[in-house]
N, C-alpha and C positions, 0 to 999 in steps of 0.2 A: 298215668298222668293225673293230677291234682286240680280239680274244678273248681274255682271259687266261684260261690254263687252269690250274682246281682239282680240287684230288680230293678224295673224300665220306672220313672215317676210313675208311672199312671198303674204300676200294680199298685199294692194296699195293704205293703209292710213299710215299717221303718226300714232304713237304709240300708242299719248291722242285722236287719234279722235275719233269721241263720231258719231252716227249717225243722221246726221244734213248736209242734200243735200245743201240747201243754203250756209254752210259754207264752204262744200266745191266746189261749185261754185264761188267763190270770190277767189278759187284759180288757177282758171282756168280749160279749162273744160277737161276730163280725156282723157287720150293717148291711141288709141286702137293698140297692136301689135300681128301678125299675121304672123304665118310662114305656109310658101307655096311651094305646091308641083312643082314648078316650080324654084325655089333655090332661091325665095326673101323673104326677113322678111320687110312685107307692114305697116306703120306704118296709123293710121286713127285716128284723134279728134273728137270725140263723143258728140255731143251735148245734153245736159238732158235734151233740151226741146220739140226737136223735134227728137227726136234716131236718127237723121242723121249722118251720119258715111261720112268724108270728109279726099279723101287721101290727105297724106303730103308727104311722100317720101315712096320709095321701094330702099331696097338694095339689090342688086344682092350676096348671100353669096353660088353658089354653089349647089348642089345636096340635097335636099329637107331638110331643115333647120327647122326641125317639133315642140318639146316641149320645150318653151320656162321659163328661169327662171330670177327674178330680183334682184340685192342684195338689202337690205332695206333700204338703201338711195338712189335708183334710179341713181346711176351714172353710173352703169354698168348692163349688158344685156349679158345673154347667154344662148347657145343653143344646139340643139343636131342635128348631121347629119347624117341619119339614112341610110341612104343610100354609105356612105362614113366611118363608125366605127370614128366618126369625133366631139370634143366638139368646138366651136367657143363661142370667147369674144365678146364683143364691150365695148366701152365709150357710154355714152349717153349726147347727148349736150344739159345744162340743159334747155336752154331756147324753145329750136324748140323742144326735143327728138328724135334727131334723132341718129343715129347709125351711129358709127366708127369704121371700123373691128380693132381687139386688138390682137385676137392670133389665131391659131389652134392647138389644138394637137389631138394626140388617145387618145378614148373614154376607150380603156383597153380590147374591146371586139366587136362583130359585132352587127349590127342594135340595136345599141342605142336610148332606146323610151323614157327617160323620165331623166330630170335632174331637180334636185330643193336644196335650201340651206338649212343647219341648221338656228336654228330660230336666233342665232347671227349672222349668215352671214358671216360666218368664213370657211365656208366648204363646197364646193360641191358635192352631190352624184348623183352617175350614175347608169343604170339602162341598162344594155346589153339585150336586150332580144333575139336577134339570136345567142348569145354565151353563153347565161345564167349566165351573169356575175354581181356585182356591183365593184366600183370603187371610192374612197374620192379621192380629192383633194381637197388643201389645198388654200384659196385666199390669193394673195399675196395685198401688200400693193398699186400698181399701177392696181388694178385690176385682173387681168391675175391670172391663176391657176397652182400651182407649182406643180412637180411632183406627180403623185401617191402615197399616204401614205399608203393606202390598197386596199385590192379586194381579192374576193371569188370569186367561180367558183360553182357553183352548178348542173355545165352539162349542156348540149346545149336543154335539151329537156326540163328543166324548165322552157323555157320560161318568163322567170323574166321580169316583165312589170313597177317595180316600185323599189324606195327604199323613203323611210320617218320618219323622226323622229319624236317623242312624244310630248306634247307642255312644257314636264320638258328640254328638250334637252337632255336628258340622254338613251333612249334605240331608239334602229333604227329597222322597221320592212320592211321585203320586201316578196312582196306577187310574190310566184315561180306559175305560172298560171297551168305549166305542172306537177305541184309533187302534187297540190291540200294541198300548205303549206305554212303559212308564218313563216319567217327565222326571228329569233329577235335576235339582240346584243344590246349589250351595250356601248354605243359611250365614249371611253379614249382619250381625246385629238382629236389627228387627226388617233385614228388607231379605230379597232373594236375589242370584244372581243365575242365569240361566245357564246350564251344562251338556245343552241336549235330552236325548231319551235313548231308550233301550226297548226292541220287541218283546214281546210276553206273551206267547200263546194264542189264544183266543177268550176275550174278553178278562183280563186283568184288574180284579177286584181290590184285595187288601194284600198287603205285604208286611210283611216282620223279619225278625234277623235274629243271627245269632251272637251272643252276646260277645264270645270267647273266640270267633273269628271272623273271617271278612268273606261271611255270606249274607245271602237275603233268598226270601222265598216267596213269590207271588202266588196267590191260588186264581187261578183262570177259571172266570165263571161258568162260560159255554160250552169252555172247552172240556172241565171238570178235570184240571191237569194240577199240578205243582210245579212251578217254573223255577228250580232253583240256582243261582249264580252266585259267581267270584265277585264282591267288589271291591274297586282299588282305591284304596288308601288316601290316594292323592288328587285324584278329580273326582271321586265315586262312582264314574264308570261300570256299569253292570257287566259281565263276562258271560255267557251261557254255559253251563255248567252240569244239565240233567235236568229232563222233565218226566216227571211219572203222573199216572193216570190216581185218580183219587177214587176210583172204583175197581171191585176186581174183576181182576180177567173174565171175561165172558158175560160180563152184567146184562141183565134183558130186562132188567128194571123198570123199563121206560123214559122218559124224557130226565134228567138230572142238571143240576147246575151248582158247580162250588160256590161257599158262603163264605166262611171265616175262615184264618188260619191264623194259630197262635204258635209259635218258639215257645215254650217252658224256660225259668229261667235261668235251670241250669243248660241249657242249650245241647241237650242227650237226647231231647225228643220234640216232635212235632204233632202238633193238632189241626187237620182241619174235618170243615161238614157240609155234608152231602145233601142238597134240599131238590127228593127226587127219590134218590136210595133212600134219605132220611137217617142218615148214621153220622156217630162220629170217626173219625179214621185217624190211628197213630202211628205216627212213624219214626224211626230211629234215625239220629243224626252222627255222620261217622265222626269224630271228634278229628282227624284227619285230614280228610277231604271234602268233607262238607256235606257230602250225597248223602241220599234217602234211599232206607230199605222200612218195605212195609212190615207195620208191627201187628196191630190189631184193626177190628172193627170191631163200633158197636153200633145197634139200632137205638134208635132215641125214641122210637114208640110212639113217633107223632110226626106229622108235616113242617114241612119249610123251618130246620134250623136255622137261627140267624147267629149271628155273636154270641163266643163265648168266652168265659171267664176261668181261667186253670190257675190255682196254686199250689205250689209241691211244698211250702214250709205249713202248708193247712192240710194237706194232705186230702185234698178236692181238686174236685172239677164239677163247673157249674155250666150247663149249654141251656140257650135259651130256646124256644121257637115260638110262632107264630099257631094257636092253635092248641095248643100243647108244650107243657116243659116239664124236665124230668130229672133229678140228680143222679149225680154218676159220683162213682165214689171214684178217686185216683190211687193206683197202689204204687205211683211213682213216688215211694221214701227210700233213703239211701240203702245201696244194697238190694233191691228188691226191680227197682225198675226196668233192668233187660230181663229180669229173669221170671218174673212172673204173667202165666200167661192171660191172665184175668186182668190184665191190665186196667183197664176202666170196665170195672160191675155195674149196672144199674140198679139202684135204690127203690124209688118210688115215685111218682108222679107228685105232681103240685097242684090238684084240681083249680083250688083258690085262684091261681093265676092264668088258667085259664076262661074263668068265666069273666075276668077282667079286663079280657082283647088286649092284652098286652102287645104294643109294638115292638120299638127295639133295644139294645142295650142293659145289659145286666151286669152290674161292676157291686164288688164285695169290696164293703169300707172297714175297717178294725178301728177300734177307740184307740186313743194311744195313752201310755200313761198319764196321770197328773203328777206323778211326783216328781 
């Protein structure tokens, strides 16, 4: 069976790029940005040959400037201020990358954790988690995000840690942590239309999908589970489908809780991480029926992983944590990915960003060309 591989907007290729490091190395070498619990968003060029991570600028933006999002031509940058109920813009200057602050407004709700675009890049959604709220805005043509088009409220104790939409751009799902539910609409323009929900485990964190079919995969934070499902086409309807444990049998670990999980985007494997065990965990996706069989683990060598950042045409994986962060190299290139068992190696540590208390969010930007 023949994969073609896409990327969601909010990865950080061109549309047609194909996975081929050298190529894009010749467009220079990829942008790392990094929001910090200290109120800077630290930008770092990343070198593929030697994972050296080299600052270029930090912008002071304020009270801890945590989940960062990019629209898909890289000309603009935004963020969430979680600690302020607070969404900030930027420009991005195309040649250095660096950040211009653009606007601020309210987020719609308090402790804002997570903003990211429709895959056009036409609309921002938000993600209240201390108000349990979501929130669309609409992007304007110079950038910047125009009023509020909508928002739900689903009570302050759900805990809403995300909102996401499908890779059809058509239904939006957000996983409420505190109701053990995710809420699905159906994205109309710039407003939402309510579809119900779907159970998810215990405490349902973030969700992603697979590109090449009609699955989705919650990682259940309390539960430290993988919840994955059938969904349908035609309402988005979640279907239960398999849920497996994100630790291995007989863990004595102690107390654990899943963090992120990412789809890769040929949609042959799965990543999520364990803050608790402190690893990352991969898993194979049956190109069939959807299901998960565990691939690898690795230890990330530090506390509380938060969001991470996987590219298979860079031939990386980047995880962030709290504390500590540490590159992993990916040896998922074609050919190579069911078959090797070193699957994610560990590099070296990043001292630099940890005495920077860095919060959350680490997304790798590529220059694109000029000509």
């Amino acid at each position: 069976m023949t994969r073609k591989t896409t990327y969601r907007p909010d990865a950080v290729a061109p549309k047609d790029a194909t996975p081929n490091a050298d190529a894009g190395a010749a467009l220079g070498p990829p942008r790392v940005y990094v929001g910090s619990g200290d109120g800077k968003i630290r930008l770092y060029s990343f070198d593929l040959k030697t994972y050296a991570l080299t600052l270029i600028d930090a912008i002071d933006t304020g009270k801890a400037p945590s989940f960062l999002a990019f629209d898909p031509d890289r000309h603009f940058a935004y963020a969430v201020a979680d600690q302020q109920a607070q969404l900030r813009s930027f420009t991005i200057d195309p040649s250095t990358g660096k950040l211009t602050p653009l606007q601020t407004i309210d987020s719609k709700g308090s402790g804002p954790t997570y903003i990211g675009l429709d895959r056009a890049g036409q609309l921002a959604m938000v993600a209240n988690y201390g108000g349990g709220t979501i929130a669309l805005f609409p992007r304007l043509a110079d950038g910047s995000l125009g009023a509020s088009s909508a928002t739900r409220s689903f009570g302050g104790s759900a805990q809403t840690h995300q909102i996401a939409i499908d890779p059809t751009n058509t239904f939006v799902y957000v996983p409420n942590k505190g109701l053990d539910r995710v809420s699905i609409f159906r994205r109309d323009g710039n407003t939402l239309s309510d579809l119900g929900s779907a159970p998810s485990g215990d405490g349902p964190r973030h969700i992603d999908f697979d590109r090449h079919g009609p699955h989705a995969y919650v990682v259940d934070e309390n539960g430290s589970t993988i919840s994955a499902f059938t969904s349908n086409a035609s309402n988005g309807a979640l279907t239960p489908l398999q849920t497996v444990s994100t630790l291995a049998a007989g863990y004595d670990g102690g107390v654990n809780t899943g963090a992120e999980i990412q789809v890769l985007p040929d949609s042959r494997h799965l990543i999520v991480s364990n803050r608790g065990d402190n690893s990352l965990v991969v898993f194979d996706i049956d190109a069939s029926t959807g299901k998960l069989t565990r691939r690898a683990r690795v230890p990330t060598g530090g506390a509380t992983t938060a969001p991470l950042s996987s590219r298979v045409d860079r031939a990386l994986s980047l995880r962030r944590q709290r504390g500590l962060r540490q590159r992993c190299r990916d040896d998922h290139r074609p050919g190579h990915g069911r078959t090797d068992p070193r699957w994610l190696a560990p590099l070296r540590t990043i001292p630099q960003l940890r005495r920077a208390r860095l919060s959350s969010g680490l997304l790798i930007a590529r220059p694109r060309s000029t000509n």
